[in-house]
MDAnalysis code that builds the backbone (N, CA, C; Angstrom):
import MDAnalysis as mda
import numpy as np

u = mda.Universe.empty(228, n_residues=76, atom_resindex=np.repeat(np.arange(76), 3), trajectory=True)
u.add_TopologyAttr("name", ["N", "CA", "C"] * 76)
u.add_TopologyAttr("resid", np.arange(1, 77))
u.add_TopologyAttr("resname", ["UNK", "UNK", "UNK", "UNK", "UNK", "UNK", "UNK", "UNK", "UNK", "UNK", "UNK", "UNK", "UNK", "UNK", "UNK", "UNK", "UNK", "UNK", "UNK", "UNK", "UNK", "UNK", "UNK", "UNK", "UNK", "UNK", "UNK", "UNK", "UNK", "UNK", "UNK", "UNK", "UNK", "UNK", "UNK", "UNK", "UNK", "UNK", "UNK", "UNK", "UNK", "UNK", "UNK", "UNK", "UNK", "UNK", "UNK", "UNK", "UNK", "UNK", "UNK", "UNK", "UNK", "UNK", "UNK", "UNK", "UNK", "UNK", "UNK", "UNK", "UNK", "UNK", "UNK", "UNK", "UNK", "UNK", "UNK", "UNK", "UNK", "UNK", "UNK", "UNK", "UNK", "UNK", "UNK", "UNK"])
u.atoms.positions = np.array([
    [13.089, -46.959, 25.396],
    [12.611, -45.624, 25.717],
    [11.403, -45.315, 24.841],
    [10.383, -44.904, 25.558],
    [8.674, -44.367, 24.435],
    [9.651, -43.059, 23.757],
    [8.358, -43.495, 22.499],
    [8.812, -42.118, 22.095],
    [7.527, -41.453, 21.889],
    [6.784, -41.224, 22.752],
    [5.481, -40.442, 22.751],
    [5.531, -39.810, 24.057],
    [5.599, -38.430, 23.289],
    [5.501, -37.214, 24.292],
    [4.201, -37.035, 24.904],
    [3.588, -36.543, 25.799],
    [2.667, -35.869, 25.725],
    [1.919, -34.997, 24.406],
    [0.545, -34.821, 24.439],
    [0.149, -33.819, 23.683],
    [0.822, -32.354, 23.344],
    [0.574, -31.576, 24.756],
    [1.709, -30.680, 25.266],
    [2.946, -30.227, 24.871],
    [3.673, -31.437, 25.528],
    [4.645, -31.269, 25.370],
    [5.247, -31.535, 23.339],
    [4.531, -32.230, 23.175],
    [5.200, -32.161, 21.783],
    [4.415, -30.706, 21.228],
    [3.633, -30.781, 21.489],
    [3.289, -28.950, 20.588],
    [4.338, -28.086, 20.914],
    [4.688, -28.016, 22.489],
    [5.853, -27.179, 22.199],
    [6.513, -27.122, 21.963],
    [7.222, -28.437, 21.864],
    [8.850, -28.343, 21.345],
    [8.640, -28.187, 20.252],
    [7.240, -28.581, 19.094],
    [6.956, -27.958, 17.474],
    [7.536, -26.775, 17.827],
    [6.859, -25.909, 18.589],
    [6.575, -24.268, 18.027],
    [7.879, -23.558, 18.610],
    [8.541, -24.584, 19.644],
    [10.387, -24.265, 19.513],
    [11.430, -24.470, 19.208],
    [11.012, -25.185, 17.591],
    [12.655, -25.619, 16.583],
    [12.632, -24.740, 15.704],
    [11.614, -24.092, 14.967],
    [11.809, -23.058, 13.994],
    [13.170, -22.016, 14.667],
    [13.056, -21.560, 15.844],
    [13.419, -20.355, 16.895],
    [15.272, -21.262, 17.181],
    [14.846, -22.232, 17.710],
    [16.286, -22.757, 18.047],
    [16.818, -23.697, 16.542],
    [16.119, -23.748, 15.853],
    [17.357, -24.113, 14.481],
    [17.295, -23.212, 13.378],
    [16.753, -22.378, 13.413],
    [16.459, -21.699, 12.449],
    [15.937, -22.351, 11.006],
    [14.911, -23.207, 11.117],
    [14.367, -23.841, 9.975],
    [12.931, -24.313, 10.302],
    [12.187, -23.928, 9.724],
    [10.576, -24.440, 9.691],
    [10.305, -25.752, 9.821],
    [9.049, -26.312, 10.652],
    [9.190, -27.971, 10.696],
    [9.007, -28.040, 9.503],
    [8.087, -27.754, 8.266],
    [8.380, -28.185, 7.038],
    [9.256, -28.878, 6.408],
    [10.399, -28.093, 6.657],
    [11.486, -28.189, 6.384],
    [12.173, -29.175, 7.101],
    [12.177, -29.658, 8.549],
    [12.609, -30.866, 8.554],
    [11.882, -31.769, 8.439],
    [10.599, -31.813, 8.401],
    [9.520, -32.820, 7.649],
    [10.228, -33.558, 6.426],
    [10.379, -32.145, 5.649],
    [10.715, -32.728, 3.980],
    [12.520, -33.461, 4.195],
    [13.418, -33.272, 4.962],
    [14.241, -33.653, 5.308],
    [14.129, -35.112, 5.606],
    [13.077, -35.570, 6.569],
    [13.378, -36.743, 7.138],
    [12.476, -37.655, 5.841],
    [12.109, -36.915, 4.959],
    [10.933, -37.550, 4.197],
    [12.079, -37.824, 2.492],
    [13.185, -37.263, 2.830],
    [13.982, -37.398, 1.564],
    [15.376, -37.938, 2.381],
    [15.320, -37.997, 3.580],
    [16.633, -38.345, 3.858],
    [16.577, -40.247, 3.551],
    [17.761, -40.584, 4.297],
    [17.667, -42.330, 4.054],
    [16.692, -43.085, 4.788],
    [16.179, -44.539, 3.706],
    [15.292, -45.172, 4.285],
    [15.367, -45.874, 5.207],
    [15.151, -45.045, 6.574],
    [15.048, -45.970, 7.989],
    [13.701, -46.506, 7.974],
    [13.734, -47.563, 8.823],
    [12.280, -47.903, 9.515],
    [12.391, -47.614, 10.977],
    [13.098, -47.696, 11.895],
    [12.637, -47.407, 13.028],
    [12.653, -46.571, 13.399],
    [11.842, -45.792, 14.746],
    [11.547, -44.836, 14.909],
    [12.976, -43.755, 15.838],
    [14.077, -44.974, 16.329],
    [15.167, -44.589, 16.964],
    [15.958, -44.207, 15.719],
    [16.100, -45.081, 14.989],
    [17.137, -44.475, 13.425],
    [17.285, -43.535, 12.926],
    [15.802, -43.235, 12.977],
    [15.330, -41.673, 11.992],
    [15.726, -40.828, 13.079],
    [15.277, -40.709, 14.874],
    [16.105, -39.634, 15.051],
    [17.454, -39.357, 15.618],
    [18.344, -40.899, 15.659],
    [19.801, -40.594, 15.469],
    [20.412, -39.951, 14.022],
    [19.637, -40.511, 12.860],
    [20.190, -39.971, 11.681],
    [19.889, -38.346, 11.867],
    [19.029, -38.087, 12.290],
    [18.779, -36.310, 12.361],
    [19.695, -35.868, 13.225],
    [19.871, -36.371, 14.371],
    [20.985, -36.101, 15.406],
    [22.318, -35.624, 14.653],
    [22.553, -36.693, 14.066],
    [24.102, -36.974, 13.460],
    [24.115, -36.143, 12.641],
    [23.335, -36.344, 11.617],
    [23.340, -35.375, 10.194],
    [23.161, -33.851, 10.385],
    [22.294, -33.672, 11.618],
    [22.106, -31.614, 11.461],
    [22.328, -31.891, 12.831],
    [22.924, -32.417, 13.220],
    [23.593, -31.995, 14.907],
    [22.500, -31.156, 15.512],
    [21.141, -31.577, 15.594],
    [19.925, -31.471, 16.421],
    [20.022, -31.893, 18.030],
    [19.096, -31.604, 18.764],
    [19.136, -31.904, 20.134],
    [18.060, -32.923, 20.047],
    [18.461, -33.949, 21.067],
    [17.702, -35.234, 21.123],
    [16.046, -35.030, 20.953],
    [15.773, -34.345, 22.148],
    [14.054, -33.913, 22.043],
    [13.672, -33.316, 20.831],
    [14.493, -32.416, 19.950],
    [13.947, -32.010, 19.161],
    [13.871, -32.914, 17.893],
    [14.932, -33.634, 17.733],
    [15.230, -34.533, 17.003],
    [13.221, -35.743, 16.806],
    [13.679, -36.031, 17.995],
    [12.449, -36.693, 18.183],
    [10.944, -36.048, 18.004],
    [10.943, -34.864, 18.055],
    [9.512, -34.324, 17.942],
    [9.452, -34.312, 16.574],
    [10.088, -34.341, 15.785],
    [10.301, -33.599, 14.336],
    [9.621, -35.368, 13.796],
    [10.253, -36.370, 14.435],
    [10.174, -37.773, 13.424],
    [8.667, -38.214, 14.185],
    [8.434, -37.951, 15.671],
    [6.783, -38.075, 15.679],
    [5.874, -37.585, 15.072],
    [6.385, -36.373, 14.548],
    [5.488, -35.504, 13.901],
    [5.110, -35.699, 12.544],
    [6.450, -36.342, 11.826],
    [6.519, -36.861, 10.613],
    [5.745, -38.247, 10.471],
    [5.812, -39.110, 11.554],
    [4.740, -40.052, 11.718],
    [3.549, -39.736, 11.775],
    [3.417, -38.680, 12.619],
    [1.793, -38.442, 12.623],
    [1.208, -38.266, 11.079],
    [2.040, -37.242, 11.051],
    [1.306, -37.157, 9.349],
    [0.902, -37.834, 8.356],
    [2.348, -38.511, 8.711],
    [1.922, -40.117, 7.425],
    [0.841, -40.480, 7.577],
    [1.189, -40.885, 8.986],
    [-0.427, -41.774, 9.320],
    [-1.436, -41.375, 8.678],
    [-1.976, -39.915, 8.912],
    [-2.940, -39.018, 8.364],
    [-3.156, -39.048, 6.711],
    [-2.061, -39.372, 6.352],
    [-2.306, -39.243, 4.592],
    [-2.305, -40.589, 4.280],
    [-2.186, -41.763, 4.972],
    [-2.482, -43.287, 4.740],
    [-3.999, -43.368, 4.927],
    [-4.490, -42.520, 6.109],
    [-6.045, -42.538, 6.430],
    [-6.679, -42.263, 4.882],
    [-6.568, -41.357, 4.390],
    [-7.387, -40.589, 3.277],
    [-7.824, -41.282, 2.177],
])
């Protein structure tokens, strides 16, 4: 299964986990960034699944997003 959303579609499901979990992506940023060391990109969001009983899509937007970033601070 890809795990690349659309542009779109991943912006929105960003700007709809604060609302449906009540926690800032920050906050699961810094979560998946202190939780255990997975490498794959399915691991990280079953471990979010399991651990904060998240919904699959959201699960997944949170660990693309956390990729993106990396990426971004490996660029620099």
């Amino acid at each position: 299964m890809s795990h690349v959303f659309s542009e779109e579609t991943h912006r929105n499901l960003l700007a709809r986990i604060p609302q449906c979990t009540g926690r800032e992506i920050s906050d699961w940023l810094r979560a998946v960034e202190d939780g255990p060391a997975l490498f794959r990109f399915e691991e990280k969001v079953s471990w979010l699944r399991h651990e904060h009983d998240l919904a699959y899509g959201h699960a997944k937007a949170i660990v693309h997003e956390y990729d993106l970033r990396r990426a971004a601070r490996n660029l620099r």
